[in-house]
C-alpha positions as CSV (number, residue, x, y, z in Angstrom):
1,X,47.8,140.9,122.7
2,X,46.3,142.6,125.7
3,X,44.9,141.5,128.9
4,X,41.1,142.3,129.9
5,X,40.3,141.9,133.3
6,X,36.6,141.9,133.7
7,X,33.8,142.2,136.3
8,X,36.3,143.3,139.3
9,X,35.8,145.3,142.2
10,X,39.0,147.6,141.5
11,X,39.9,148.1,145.3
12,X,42.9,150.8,145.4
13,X,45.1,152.4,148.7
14,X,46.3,154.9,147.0
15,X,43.9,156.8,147.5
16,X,41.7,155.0,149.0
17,X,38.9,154.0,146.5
18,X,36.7,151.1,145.1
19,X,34.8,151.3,142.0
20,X,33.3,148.1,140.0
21,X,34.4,147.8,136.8
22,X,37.8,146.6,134.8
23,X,41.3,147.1,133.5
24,X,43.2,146.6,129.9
25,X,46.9,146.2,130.5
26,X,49.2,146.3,127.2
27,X,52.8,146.5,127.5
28,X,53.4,146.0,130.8
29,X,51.2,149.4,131.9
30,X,47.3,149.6,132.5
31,X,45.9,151.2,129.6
32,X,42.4,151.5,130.6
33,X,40.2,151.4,133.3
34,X,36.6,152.1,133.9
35,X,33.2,150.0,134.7
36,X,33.3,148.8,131.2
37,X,36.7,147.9,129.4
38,X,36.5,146.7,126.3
39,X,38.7,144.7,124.4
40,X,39.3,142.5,120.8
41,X,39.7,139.7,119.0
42,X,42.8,137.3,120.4
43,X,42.7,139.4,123.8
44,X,43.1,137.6,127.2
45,X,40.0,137.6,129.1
46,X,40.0,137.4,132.7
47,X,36.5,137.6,134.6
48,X,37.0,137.9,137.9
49,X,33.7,137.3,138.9
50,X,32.7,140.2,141.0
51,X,36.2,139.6,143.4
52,X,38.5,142.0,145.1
53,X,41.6,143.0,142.5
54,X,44.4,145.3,144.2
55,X,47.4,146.4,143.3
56,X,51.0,144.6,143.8
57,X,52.0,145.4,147.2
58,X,55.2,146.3,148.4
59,X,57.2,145.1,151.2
60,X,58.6,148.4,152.9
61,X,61.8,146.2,154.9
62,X,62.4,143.3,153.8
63,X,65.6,140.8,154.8
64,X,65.6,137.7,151.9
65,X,68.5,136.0,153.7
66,X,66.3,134.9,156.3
67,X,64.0,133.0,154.1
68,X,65.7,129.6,154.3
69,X,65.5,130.3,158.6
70,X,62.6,128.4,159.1
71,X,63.2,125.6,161.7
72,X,66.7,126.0,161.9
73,X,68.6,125.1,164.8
74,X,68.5,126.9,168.0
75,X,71.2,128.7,168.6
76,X,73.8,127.8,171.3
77,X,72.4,129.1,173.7
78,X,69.4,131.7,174.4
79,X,69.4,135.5,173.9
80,X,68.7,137.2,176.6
81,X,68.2,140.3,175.0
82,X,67.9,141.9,171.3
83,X,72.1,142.4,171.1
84,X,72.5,138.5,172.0
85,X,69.3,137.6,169.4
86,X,71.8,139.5,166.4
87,X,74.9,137.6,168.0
88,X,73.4,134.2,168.1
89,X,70.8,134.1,165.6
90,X,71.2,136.2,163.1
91,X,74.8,137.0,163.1
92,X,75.6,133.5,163.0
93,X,73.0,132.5,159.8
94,X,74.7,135.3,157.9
95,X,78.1,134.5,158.4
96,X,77.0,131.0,156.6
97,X,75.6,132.3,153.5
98,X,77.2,131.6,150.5
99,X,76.4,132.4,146.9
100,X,74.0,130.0,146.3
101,X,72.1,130.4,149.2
102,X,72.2,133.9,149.0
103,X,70.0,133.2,145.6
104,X,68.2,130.5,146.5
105,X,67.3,132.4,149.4
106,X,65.6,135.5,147.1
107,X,64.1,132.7,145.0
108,X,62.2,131.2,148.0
109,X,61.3,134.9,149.6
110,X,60.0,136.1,146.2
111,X,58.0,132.8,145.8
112,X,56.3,133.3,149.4
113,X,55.6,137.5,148.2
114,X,54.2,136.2,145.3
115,X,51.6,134.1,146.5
116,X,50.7,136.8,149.3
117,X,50.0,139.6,146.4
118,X,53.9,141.0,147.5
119,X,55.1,142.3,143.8
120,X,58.3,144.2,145.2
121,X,60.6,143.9,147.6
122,X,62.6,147.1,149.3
123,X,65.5,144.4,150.4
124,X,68.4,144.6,152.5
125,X,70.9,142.0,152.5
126,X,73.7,140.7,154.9
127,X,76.3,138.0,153.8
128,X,79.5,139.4,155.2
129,X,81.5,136.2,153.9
130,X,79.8,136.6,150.6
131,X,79.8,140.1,150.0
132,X,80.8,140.6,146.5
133,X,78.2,140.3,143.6
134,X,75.9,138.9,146.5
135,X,73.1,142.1,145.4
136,X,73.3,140.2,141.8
137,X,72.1,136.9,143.2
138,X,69.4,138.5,145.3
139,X,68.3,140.0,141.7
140,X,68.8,137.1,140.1
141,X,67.0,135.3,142.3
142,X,63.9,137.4,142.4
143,X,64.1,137.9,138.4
144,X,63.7,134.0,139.0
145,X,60.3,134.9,139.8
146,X,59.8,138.1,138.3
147,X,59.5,140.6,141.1
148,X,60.8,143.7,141.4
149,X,63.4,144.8,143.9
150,X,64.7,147.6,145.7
151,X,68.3,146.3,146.9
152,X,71.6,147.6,148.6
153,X,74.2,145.4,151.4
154,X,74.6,146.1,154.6
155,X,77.7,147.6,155.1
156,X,79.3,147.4,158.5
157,X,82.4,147.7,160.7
158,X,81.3,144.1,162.6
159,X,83.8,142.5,160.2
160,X,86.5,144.2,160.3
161,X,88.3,147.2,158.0
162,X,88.6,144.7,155.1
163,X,84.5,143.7,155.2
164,X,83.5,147.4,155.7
165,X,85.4,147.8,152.6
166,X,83.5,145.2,151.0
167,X,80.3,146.3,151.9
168,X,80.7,149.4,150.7
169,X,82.0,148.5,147.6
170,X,79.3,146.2,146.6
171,X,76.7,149.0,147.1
172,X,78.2,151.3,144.8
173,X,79.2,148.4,142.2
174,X,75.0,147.9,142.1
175,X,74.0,151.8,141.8
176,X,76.5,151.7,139.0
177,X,74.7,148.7,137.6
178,X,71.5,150.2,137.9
179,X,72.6,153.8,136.9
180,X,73.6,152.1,133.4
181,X,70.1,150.4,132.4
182,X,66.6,150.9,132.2
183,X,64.8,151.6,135.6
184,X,61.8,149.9,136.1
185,X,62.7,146.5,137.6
186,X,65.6,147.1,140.1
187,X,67.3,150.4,141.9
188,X,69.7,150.0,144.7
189,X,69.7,152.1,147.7
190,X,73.1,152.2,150.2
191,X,72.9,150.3,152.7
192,X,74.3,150.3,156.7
193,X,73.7,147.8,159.3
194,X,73.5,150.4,162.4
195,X,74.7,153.1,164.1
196,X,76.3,150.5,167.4
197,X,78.1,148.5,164.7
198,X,79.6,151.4,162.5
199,X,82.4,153.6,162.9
200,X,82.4,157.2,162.2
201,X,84.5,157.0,159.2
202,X,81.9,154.2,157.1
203,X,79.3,156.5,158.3
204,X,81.1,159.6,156.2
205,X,81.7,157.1,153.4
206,X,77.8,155.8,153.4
207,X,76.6,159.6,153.2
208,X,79.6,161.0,150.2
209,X,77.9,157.3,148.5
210,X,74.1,158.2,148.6
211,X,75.2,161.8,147.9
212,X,77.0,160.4,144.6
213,X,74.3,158.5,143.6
214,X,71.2,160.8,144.7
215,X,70.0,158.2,147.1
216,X,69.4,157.6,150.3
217,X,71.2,155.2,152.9
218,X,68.7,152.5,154.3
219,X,69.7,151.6,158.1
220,X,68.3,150.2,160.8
221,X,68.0,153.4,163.9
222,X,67.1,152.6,167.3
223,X,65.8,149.4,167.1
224,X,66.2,148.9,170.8
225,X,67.1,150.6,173.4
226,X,70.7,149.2,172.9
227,X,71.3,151.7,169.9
228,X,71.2,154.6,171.6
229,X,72.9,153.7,175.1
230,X,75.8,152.5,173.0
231,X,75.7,155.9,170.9
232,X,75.5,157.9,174.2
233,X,78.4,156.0,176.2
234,X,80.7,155.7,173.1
235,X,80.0,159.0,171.3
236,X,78.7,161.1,173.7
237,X,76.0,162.4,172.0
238,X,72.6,161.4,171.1
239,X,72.0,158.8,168.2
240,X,69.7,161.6,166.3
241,X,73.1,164.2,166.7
242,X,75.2,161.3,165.0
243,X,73.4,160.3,161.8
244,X,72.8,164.6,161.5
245,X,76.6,164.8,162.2
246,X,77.2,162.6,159.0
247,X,74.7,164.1,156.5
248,X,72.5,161.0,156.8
249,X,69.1,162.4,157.9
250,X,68.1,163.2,154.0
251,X,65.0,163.0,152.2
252,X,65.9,159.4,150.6
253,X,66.7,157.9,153.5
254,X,65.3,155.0,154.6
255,X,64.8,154.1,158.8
256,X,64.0,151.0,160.1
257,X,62.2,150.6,163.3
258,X,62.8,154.4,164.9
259,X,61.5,152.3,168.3
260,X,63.3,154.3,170.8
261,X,63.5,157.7,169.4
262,X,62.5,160.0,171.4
263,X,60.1,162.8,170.7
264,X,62.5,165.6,169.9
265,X,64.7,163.2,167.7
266,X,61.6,162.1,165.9
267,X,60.5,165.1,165.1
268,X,64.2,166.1,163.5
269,X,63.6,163.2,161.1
270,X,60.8,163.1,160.5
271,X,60.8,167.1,159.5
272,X,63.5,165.9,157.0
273,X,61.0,163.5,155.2
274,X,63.1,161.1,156.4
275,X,61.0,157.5,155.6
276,X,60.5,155.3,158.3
277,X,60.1,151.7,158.1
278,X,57.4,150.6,160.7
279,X,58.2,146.3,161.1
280,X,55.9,145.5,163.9
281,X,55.6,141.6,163.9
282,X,59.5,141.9,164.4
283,X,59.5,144.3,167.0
284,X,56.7,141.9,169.1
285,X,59.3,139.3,168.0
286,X,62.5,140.3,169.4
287,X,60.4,142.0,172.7
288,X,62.0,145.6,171.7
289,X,59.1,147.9,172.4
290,X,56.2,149.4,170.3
291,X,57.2,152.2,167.5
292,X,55.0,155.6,168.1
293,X,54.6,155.9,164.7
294,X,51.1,158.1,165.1
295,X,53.6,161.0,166.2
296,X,55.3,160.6,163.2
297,X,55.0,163.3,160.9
298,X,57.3,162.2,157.8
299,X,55.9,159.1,155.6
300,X,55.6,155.6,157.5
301,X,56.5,152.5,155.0
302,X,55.1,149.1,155.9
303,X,58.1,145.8,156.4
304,X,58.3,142.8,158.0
305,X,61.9,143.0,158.7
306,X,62.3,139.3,157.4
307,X,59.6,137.4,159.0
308,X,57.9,136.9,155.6
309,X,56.6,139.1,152.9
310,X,52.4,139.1,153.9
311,X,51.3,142.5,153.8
312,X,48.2,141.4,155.0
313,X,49.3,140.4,157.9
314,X,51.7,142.7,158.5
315,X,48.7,145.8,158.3
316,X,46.6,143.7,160.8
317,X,49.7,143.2,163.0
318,X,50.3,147.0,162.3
319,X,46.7,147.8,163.7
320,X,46.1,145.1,166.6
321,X,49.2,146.3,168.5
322,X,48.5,150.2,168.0
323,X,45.3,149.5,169.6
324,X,47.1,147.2,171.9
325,X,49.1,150.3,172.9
326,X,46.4,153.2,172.3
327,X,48.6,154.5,169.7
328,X,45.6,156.3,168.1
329,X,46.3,155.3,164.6
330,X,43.1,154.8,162.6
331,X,42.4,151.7,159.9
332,X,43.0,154.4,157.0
333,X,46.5,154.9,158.5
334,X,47.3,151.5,158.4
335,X,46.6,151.1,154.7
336,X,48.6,154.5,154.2
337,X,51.8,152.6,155.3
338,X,51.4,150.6,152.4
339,X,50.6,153.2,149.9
340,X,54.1,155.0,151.3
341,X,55.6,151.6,150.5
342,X,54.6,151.7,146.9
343,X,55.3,155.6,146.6
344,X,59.0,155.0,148.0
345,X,59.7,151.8,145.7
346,X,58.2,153.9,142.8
347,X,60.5,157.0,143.4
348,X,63.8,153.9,143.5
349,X,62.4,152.2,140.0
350,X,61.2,155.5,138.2
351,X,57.6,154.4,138.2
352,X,54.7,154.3,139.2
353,X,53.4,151.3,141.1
354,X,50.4,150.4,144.1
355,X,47.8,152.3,142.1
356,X,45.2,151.1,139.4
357,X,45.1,153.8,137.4
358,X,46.1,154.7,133.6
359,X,49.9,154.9,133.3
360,X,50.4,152.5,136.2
361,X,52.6,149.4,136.2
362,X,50.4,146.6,135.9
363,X,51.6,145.1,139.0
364,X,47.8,143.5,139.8
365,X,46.7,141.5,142.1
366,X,43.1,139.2,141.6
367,X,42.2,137.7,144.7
368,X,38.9,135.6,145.5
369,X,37.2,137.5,147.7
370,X,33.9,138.1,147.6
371,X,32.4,140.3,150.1
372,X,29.7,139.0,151.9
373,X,29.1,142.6,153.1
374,X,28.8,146.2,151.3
375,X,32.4,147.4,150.2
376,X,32.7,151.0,149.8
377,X,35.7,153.2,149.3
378,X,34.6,154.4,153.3
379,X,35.3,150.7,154.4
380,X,37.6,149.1,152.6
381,X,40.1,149.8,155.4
382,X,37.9,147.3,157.5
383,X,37.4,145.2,154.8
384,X,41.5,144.5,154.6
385,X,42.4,144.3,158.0
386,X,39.8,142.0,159.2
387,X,38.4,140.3,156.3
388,X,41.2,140.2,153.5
389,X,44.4,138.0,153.8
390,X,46.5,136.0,151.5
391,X,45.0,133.1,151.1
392,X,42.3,134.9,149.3
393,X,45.0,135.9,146.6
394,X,44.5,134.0,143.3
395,X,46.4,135.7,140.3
396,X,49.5,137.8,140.5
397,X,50.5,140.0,137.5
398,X,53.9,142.2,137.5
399,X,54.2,144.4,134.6
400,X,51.6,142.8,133.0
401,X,53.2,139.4,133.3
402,X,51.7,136.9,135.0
403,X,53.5,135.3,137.6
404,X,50.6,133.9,139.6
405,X,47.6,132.5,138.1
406,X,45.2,130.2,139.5
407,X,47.4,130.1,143.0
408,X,50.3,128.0,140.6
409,X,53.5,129.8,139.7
410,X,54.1,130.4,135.9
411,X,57.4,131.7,136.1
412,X,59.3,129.1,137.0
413,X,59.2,125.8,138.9
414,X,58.0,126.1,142.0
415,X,58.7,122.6,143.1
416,X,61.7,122.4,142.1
417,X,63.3,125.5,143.7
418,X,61.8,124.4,147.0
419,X,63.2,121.5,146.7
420,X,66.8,122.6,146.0
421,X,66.3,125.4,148.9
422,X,65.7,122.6,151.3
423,X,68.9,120.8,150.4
424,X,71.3,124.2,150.3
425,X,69.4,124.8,153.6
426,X,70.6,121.8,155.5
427,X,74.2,122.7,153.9
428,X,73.8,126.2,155.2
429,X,72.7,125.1,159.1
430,X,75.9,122.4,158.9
431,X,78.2,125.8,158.9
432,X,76.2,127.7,161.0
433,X,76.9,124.4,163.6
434,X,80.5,125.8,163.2
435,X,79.8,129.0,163.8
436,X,80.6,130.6,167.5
């Protein structure tokens, strides 16, 4: 049996483009498109009455463990600045994570994507008293729902010899996994915390990894300013000289924030293709500075860097403070960063997702909005950043599956998970309360 959608306005990013008209998806791809899909007998009609239908979007950054932070306890006292915000917030929730709340934590994070049009996930995941098989519960837990995922741990010498070792291991115990089944669902990636909390020696092990496994390392590079003063007094070189020093600046590779580059190491990275992760909702967050990511001349991904998994928000977070700063970025960049999202996930999995087209993953997202005004493939970049959000969301499907319709979960119970989150969540704040 196929599914029909009908009577859509097929809105994609990649390129940017609307046309009126439908899709038929049959096994888990979109098998036809145009302004008048047909189908047969015992077919799944949807009409969608004349509304907005995207494709799945894909968190660029994501960090799942934080998903079961909402109103937790302050911590014992407050940061002063971003090093103190890792040492007393974040530091301290993932020391407390244990297996189950690493899962229960995806389950929760995917259920929020979900109902924001979020069908995958590039994650990276901290646990360091839970490190090994934690990646399999963050799968597990998103499979739970049925999103995809792009996963890897973040190693780091914070913990000492034995839980660098650890992280390490876990990352390449995943791309082994992965490297043994289909692709499609979930790829891992190598993951590293950041350059002021790893030693020279993990950062040689992290590049011979991805080099093993023809991947890239995702890390978090200059975040604040803290990054590179540490690098400077404690290296003595710059930050941009280190990661080149360890063959990390590679095609593959994944950067998070890039805040306080400067312009000459910007330009070294991003002349390497190097993708960089722009999180600007964090950034605002933890006070660290605006990203220049106009000047950046290698692809830009789209992540919220845990606060969430709205897109939508994200983009018009993305565009308000670029205008806030004069960054000269234009609407149509801001819906780039999300097409670079979905072209970065789709080199990980093996194919090809954020598009509408033939071939595609049917990773589809129906929404309920309506335009009150003309939408044309000139404005649709106007159209999502100050019209669309996710509450207008509706239907979710992920390879051709859905697990959205009608704004109620179909894949599982959603109820029922919140309900255990809540109870591991007060378990997980009672050890962070013992936590220094």
């Amino acid at each position: 049996m196929a599914l029909v959608l009908e009577n859509a306005l097929l809105a994609d990013i990649d390129p940017v483009r609307v046309e009126a008209g439908g899709l038929r998806i049959e096994g888990g791809r979109i098998v036809a498109r145009g302004p008048a899909v047909t189908g047969v007998a015992g077919d799944d009609f949807t009409d969608c009455r004349g509304a907005v239908v995207l494709p799945g979007l894909v968190n660029g950054h994501a960090h799942l463990y934080s998903a079961l932070a909402a109103g937790m306890p302050p911590p014992p006292q407050m940061p002063a600045n971003f090093p103190e915000i890792l040492k007393f917030v974040w530091w301290r929730l993932d020391r407390a994570l244990d297996a189950e709340t690493n899962e229960l934590s995806a389950q929760v994070g995917a259920l929020d994507a979900a109902h924001c049009g979020t069908t995958t996930l590039i994650d990276h995941h901290a646990s360091p008293n839970c490190i090994a098989g934690s990646l399999d519960r963050i799968e597990q837990g998103l499979a739970h729902v049925g999103l995809r995922g792009v996963l890897c741990y973040e190693t780091t010498d914070r913990n000492g010899p034995a839980g660098r070792d650890a992280g390490l291991a876990e990352n390449k115990r995943y791309l082994e996994k992965c490297r043994r089944r289909p692709k499609g669902r979930f790829a891992g990636m190598v993951g590293a915390h950041a350059l002021f909390t790893l030693e020279d020696e993990t950062l040689t092990e992290l590049a011979a990894l991805a080099e093993e496994f023809e991947t890239g390392v995702h890390i978090h590079v200059a975040e604040d300013e803290s990054d590179e003063i540490e690098c400077q007094a404690s290296h003595q070189m710059f930050l941009s000289d280190r990661l080149a020093a360890h063959g990390l600046i590679r095609p593959a590779a994944v950067f998070a924030h890039g805040t306080h580059l400067d312009a000459e190491a910007t330009a070294r990275i991003a002349a390497a293709r190097v993708t960089l992760a722009h999180c600007p909702r964090s950034n605002m967050n933890n006070g660290v500075g605006y990203t220049p990511v106009a000047a950046y001349r290698g692809p830009v991904i789209l992540g919220t860097d845990g606060i969430g998994s709205d897109m939508f928000a994200e983009a018009r977070a993305a565009w308000f403070i670029a205008q806030h700063e004069h960054a000269g970025l234009t609407p149509r960049d801001v819906l780039a960063m999300l097409a670079a999202a979905s072209r970065r996930a789709s080199a990980a999995l093996e194919i090809t997702l954020g598009k509408l087209d033939v071939g595609a993953a049917a990773d589809v997202v129906l929404t309920d909005y309506c335009p009150a005004t003309p939408l044309t493939s000139a404005n649709l970049p106007g159209h999502f950043l100050f019209a669309l959000a996710a509450r207008h969301v509706s239907s979710v499907l992920i390879d051709g599956r859905w697990v959205l319709r009608d704004h109620l979960v179909k894949t599982c119970d959603e109820q029922a998970t919140r309900q255990a989150a809540a109870k591991a969540a007060a378990r997980l704040w009672q050890r962070m309360a013992k936590i220094e």
